[in-house]
C-alpha positions in Angstrom: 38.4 14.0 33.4 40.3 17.2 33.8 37.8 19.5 33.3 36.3 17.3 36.5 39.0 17.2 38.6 39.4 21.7 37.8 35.9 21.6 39.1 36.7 19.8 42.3 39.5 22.6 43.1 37.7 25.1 42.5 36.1 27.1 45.5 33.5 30.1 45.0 34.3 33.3 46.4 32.4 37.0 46.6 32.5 39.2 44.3 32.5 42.7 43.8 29.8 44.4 41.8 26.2 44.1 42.1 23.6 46.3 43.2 20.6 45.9 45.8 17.6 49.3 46.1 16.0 49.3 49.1 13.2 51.2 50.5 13.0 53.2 53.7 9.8 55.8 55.2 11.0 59.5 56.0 13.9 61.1 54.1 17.0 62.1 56.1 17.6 65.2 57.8 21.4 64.6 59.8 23.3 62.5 58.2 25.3 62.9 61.1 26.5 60.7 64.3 26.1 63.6 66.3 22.6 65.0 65.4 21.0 61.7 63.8 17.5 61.6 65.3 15.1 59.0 63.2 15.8 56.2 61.8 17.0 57.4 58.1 19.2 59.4 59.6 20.7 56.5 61.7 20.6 54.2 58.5 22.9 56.6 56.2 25.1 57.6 59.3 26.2 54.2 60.1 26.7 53.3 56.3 29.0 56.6 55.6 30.4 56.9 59.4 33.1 54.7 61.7 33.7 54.7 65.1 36.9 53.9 67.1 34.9 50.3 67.2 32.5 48.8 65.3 29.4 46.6 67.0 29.3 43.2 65.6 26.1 41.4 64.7 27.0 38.8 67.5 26.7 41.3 70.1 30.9 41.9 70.4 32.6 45.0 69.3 35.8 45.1 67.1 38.5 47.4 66.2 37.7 49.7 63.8 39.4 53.1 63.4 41.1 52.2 66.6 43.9 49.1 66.1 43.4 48.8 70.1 42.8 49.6 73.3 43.4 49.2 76.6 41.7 49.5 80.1 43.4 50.9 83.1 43.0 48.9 86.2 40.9 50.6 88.2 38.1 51.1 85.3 38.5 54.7 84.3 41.0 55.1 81.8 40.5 54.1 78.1 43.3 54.6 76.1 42.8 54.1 72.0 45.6 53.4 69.2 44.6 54.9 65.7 45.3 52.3 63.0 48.0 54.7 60.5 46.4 54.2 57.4 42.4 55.0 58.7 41.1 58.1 55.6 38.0 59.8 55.5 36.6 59.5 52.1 38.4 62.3 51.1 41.6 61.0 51.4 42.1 62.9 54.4 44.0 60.5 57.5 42.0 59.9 60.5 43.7 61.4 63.4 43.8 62.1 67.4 42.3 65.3 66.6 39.2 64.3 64.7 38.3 61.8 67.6 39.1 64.8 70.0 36.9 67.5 67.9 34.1 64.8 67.8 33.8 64.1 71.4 33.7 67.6 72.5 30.9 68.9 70.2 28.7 65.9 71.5 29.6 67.5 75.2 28.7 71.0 73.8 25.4 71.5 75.3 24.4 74.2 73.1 24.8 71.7 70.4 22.3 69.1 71.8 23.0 66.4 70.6 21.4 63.0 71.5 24.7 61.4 72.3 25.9 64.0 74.7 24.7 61.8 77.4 27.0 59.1 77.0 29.6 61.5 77.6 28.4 64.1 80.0 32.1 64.3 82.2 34.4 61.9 80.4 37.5 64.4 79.8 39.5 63.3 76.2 42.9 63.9 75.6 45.7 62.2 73.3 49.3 62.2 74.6 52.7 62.1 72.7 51.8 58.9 71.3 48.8 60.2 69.6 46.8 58.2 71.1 43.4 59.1 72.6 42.7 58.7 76.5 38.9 58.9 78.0 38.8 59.2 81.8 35.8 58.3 83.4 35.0 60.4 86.4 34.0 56.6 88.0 34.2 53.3 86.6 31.5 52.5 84.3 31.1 48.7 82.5 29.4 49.7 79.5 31.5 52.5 78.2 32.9 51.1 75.1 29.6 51.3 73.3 29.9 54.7 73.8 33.6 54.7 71.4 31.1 53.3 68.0 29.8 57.0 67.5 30.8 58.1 64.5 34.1 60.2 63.9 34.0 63.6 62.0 36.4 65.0 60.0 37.7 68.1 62.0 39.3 69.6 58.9 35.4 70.2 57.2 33.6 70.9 60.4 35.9 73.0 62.9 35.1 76.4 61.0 31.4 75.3 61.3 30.2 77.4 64.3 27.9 75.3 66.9 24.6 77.5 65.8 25.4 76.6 62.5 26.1 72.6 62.8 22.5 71.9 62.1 22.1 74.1 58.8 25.7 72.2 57.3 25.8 70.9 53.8 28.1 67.9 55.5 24.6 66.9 57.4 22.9 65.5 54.2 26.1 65.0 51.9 28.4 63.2 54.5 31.7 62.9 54.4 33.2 60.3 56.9 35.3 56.9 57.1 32.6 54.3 56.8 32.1 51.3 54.2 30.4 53.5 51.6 30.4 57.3 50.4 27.8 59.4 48.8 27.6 59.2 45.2 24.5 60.7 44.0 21.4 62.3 45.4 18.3 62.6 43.9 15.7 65.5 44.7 12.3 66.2 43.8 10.8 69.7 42.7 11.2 71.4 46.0 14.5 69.8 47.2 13.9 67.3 49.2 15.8 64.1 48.7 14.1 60.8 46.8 16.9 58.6 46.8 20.8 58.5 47.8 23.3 56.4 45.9 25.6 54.8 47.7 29.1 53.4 46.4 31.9 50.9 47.9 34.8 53.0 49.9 37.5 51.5 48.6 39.8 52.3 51.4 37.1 51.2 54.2 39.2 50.1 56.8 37.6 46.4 57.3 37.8 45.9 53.5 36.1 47.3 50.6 32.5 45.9 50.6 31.7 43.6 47.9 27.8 45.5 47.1 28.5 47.7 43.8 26.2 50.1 44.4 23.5 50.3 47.3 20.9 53.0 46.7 18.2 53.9 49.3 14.8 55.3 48.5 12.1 57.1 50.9 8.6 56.7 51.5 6.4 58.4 53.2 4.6 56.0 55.0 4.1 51.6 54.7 1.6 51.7 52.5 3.5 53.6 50.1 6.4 51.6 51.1 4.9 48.4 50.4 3.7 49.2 47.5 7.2 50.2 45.7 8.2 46.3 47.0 5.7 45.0 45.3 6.1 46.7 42.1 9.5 46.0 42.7 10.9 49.5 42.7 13.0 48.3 45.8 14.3 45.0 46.2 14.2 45.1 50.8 12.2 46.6 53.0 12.3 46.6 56.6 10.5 47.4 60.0 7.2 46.6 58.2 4.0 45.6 60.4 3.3 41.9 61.5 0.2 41.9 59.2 2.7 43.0 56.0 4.8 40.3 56.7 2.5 37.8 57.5 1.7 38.4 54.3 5.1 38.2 52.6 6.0 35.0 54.4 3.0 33.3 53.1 3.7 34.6 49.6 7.2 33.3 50.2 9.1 36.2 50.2 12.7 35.9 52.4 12.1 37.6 55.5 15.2 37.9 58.3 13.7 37.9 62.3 15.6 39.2 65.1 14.3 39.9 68.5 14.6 44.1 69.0 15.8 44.7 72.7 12.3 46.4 73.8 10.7 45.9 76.1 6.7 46.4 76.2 4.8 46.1 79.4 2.1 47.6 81.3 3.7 49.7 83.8 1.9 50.2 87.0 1.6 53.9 89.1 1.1 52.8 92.3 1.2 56.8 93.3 -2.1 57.8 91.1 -3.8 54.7 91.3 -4.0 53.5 95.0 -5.5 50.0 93.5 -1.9 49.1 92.1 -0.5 49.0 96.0 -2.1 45.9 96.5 0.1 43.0 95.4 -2.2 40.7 95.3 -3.8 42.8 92.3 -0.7 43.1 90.6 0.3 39.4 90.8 -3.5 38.4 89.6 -3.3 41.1 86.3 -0.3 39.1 86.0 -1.4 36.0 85.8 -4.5 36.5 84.0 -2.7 37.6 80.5 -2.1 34.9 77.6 1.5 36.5 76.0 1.0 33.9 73.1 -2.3 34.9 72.5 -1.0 38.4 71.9 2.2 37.5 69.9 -0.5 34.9 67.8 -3.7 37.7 67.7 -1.9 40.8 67.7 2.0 40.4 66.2 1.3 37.7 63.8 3.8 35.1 65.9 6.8 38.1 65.0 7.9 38.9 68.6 8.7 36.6 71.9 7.3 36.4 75.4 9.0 38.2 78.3 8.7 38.0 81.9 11.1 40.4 82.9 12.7 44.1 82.0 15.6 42.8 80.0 14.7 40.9 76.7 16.0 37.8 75.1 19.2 36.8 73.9 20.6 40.6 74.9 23.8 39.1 76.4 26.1 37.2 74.0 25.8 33.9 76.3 22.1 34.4 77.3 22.7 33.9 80.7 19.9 35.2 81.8 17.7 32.2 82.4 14.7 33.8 83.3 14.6 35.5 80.0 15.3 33.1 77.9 12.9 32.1 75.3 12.3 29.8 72.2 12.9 31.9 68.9 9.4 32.3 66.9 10.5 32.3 63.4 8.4 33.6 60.4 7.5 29.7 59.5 6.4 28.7 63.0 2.2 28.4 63.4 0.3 28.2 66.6 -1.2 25.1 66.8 -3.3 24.4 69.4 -7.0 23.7 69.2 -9.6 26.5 70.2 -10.8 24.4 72.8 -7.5 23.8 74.2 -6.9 27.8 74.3 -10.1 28.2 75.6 -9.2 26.3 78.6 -6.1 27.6 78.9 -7.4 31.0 78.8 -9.9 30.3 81.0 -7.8 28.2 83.9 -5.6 31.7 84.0 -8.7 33.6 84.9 -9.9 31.4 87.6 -6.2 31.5 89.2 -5.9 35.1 89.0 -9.6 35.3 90.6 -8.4 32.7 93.6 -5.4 35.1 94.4 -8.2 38.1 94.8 -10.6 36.4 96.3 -7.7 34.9 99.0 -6.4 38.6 99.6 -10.1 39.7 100.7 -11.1 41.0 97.3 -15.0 40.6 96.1 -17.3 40.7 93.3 -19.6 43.7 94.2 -23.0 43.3 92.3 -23.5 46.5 92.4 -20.8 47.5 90.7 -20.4 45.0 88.4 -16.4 44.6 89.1 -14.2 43.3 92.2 -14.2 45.1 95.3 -12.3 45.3 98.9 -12.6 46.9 101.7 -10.0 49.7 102.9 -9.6 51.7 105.4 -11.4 54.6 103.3 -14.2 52.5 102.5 -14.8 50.0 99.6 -11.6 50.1 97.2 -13.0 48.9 93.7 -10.4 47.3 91.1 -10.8 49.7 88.1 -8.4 51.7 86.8 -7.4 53.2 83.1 -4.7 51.9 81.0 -2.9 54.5 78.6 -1.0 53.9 74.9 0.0 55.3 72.1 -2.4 55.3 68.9 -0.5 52.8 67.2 -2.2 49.8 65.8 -0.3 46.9 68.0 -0.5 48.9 70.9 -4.3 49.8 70.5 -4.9 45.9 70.1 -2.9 44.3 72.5 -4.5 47.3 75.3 -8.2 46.3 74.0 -6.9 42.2 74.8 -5.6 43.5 78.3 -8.9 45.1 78.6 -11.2 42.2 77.8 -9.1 39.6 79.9 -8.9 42.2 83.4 -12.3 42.6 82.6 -13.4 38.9 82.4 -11.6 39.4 86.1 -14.0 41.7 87.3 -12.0 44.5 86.9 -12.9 47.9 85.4 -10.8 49.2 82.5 -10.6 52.5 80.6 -8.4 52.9 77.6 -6.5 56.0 77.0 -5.5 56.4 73.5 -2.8 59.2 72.9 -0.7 60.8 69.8 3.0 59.8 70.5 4.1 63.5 71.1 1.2 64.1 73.2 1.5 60.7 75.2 5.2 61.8 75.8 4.9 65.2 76.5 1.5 65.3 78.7 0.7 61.2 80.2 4.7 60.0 80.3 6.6 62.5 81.8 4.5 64.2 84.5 3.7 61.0 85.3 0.3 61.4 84.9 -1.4 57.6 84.4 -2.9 54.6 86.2 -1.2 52.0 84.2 0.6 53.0 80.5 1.5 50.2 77.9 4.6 51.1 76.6 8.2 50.2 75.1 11.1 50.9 76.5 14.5 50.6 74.1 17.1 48.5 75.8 20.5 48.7 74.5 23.2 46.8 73.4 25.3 47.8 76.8 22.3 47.0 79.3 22.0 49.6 81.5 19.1 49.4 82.9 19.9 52.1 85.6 18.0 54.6 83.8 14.5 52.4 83.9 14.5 51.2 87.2 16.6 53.3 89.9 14.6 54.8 92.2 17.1 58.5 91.1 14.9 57.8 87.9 11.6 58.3 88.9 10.9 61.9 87.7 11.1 63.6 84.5 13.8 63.3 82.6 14.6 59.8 84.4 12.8 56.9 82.3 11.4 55.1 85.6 8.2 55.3 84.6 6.4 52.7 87.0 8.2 55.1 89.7 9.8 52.2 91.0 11.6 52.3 94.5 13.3 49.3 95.9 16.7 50.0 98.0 18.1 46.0 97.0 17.7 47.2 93.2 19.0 50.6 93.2 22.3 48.8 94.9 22.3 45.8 92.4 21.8 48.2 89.3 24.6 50.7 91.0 27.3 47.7 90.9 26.2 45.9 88.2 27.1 49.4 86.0 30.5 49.5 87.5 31.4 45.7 87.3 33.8 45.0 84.5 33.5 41.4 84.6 30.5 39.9 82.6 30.1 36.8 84.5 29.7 39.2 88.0 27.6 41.5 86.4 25.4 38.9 85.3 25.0 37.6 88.7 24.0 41.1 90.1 21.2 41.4 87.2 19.8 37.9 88.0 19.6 39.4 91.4 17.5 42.2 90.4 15.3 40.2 88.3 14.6 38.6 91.6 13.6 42.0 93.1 11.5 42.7 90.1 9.8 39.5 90.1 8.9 39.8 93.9 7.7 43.4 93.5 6.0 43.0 90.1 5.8 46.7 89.4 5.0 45.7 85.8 3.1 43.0 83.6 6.2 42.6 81.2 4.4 41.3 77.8 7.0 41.1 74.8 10.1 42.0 72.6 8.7 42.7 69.1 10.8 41.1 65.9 12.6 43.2 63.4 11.6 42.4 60.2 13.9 42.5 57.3 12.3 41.5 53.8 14.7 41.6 51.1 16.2 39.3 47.9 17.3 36.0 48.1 20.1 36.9 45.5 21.6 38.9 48.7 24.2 36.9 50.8 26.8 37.2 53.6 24.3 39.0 55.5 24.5 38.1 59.4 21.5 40.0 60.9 22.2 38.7 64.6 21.5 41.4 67.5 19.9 44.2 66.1 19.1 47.1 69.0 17.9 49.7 66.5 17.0 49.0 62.6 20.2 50.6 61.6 21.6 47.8 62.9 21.0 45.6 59.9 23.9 47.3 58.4 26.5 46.0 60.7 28.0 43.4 58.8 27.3 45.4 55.3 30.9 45.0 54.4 30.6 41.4 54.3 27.2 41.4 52.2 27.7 40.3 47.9 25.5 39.4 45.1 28.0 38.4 42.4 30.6 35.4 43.1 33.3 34.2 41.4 34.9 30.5 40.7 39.1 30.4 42.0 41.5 27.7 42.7 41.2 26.7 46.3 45.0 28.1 47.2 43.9 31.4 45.8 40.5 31.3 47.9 40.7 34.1 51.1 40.9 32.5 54.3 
């Protein structure tokens, strides 16, 4: 009876100890929130690295370094309180001047760092208080993303001179404030590092993580990376292609989904090709594509349908209704008949062919493809569509290509390298329609990808679009503080965006995590980049322990 009733009051609790191995392709380079450039690099940095805030896997940001902050009324002044007892994992405190040293080597330009954007004329200063002002040359809504980057410790870096940053010991042994601190590194033969060893930080300023040891290993490539999960030299794995985790799921494997805030659509150049001026053919190339069918064919069911340039669930309320979409998980199937999808399929083309055929557009036997006379003569709808040679890409461009075609259009497929896409197609602009991504973050801005300012090289306007409503909405919605107004001025522009159509907006891929059961606490939520994953890290345990329900943490 006693040894029942000492059950009944007793609540299980995490643990600390434990440890979890988990692979990752390409070894890092800059451990560092200044210089981190792939996704390794971003991994380590966020695991050994804190910002003023912290990003939440719900989308909200805490307090992390910073014990508050406060917002001037007219939008421009951010003024941060250090928490007293924030160390580095040397010991060293965290202090006014760290933040100060940080922020002004992401402005250095000879530095070039990737962040130095996000604060290109936003002057920092601390006053008597030691706290930390930013002014803000103009109101700007999203801003406090920018206060997560990564502080460095001024006392190790400030005799580092700017030519020099890059070449740093710091960059691949870090030493910074975040949830866990180098222990170990592991090189092979010529150097380069195999594995890092991660341990708790005891003085982390959320609380010591429960994970005893977390240890990373690099791959070169997903085959490679795959493999080591499956002879279960690493326990998680993420980022993996839809075909490896169709795979997993139906092996039974745990896999995590959350919807990455890309967006990939076929962006139209109404300036090279004259055929995308017509609206009618933008509308019908429109409505002619199955999204399902690519998300079943092409994604394995691991990504969601969009119709618009800002994916799913990107706001914490998911306001935006013309956005919002069912979640496909990893156990959902497709389930409708062939037949069905065949008619489905088919009903799509005969639409799309009724709005050509109603604008004046005809099938030219002697071509083969739709036709319509201009005033230069007979305009006929063929036109090349460019990608990246990347196997998703490459399939979903040759489905886009067989339905347009079923149209009675004419379409070429461009297959590029990445760097070569970027370099020579992307930025002088030089394409009829590109399918593409475009990263969306967590503060959604979108004035970069759709302001008219935005349409050249190094702006990321690709489909050179130019619409004087938009550029307004977008210029307000940046500067509006209030979520509920800015919302409002978005839904406005989606308005805009649908009318004009300067895109077929296809999908928001998944990001796959595969890792152990054993592994809980682990909130994946919003994730904008795979890093991401490690948000709530702190939180994440193996082991557990049994303790009387007054002693249990509330």
């Amino acid at each position: 009876m006693l040894v029942e009733i000492n059950k009944n009051l007793l609540v299980e609790i995490p643990a600390h100890g434990g440890k979890i191995t988990e692979g990752i392709i390409g070894a890092p380079r800059f451990i560092n929130p200044l210089l981190a450039i792939g996704d390794t690099d971003r991994d380590l940095t966020l695991l050994t690295y804190s910002g003023l805030l912290r990003a939440q896997p719900s989308g909200t940001l805490i307090p992390d370094l910073a014990e508050n902050y406060e917002i001037s009324p007219d939008g421009r002044t951010y003024t941060f309180t250090l928490r007293s007892d924030a160390t580095f994992h040397d010991g060293t405190s965290v202090t006014a001047d760290d933040v100060i040293f940080t922020i002004t080597k992401a402005q250095d330009a000879a530095l070039k760092s990737p962040k130095r954007a996000n604060w290109d004329g936003i002057a920092v200063t601390k006053n008597e208080r030691q706290q930390i002002l930013f002014t803000l040359p103009q109101p700007y809504s999203p801003f406090l993303e920018n206060a997560t980057i990564g502080i460095l410790p001024k006392h190790l870096w400030k005799d580092v001179d700017t030519e020099q940053f890059s070449f740093s010991a710091y960059n691949t042994r870090p030493i910074g404030s975040g949830p866990f601190r180098v222990s170990k590194i592991n090189r092979d033969s010529s150097g380069i590092p195999e594995s890092y060893t991660l341990v708790p930080f005891k003085n982390y300023i959320l609380g010591r993580p429960y994970i005893g040891s977390l240890v990373l290993k690099f791959y070169p490539n997903e085959e490679e990376l795959v493999t080591a999960y499956r002879h279960e030299s690493v326990q998680s794995i993420n980022s993996v292609s839809p075909a490896f985790a169709q795979k997993f799921a139906e092996d039974g494997e745990r896999l995590e989904l959350s919807p990455l805030p890309r967006v990939f659509a076929v962006f139209f150049n109404q300036n090279q090709s004259q055929v995308f001026t017509y609206e009618e053919v933008r509308k019908a190339l429109n409505v002619a594509i199955d999204k399902d069918r690519i998300i079943k064919d092409i994604l394995s069911g691991y990504g969601v349908p969009i119709d618009g340039p800002i994916p799913p669930g990107l706001l914490p309320d998911d306001s935006l209704s013309k956005n919002n979409f069912p979640r496909t998980t990893q156990n959902e199937k497709f389930t409708l008949a062939t037949s069905t999808e065949n008619a489905e399929k088919d009903a799509r083309i005969e639409e799309a062919q009724k709005i050509l055929l109603s604008a004046g557009w005809k099938f030219n036997e002697e071509l083969g493809i739709m036709a319509k006379k201009s005033s230069k003569g007979s305009l006929a709808l063929s036109f090349s569509l460019a990608t990246s040679n990347a196997p998703e890409l490459k399939a979903a461009a040759q489905n886009l290509k067989e339905t347009w075609e079923k149209l009675g259009a004419h379409v070429e497929i461009k297959i590029f390298e990445t760097g070569d896409l970027n370099q020579n197609v992307i930025r002088p602009r030089k394409f009829d329609a590109l399918l593409f991504g475009e990263v969306i973050g967590r503060d959604l801005d979108l004035f970069a990808f759709w302001h008219s300012s935005q349409m050249s090289d190094p702006g990321l306007n690709i489909a050179q679009y130019a619409n004087i409503t938009s550029d307004k909405l977008l210029e307000e919605a940046r500067t509006i503080g209030d979520q509920t107004e800015r919302i409002k001025k978005y839904n406005a522009f989606l308005d805009e965006i649908e009318s004009d159509r300067p895109a077929v907006f296809l999908y928001s891929p998944d990001f796959i995590y595969v890792l152990p059961r054993s592994l809980r606490g682990l909130v994946l939520g919003k994730v904008t980049t795979p890093s991401e994953r490690f948000l709530s890290v702190y939180n994440w345990y193996l082991e557990t322990e049994r303790v009387w329900q007054f002693f249990a943490p509330k």
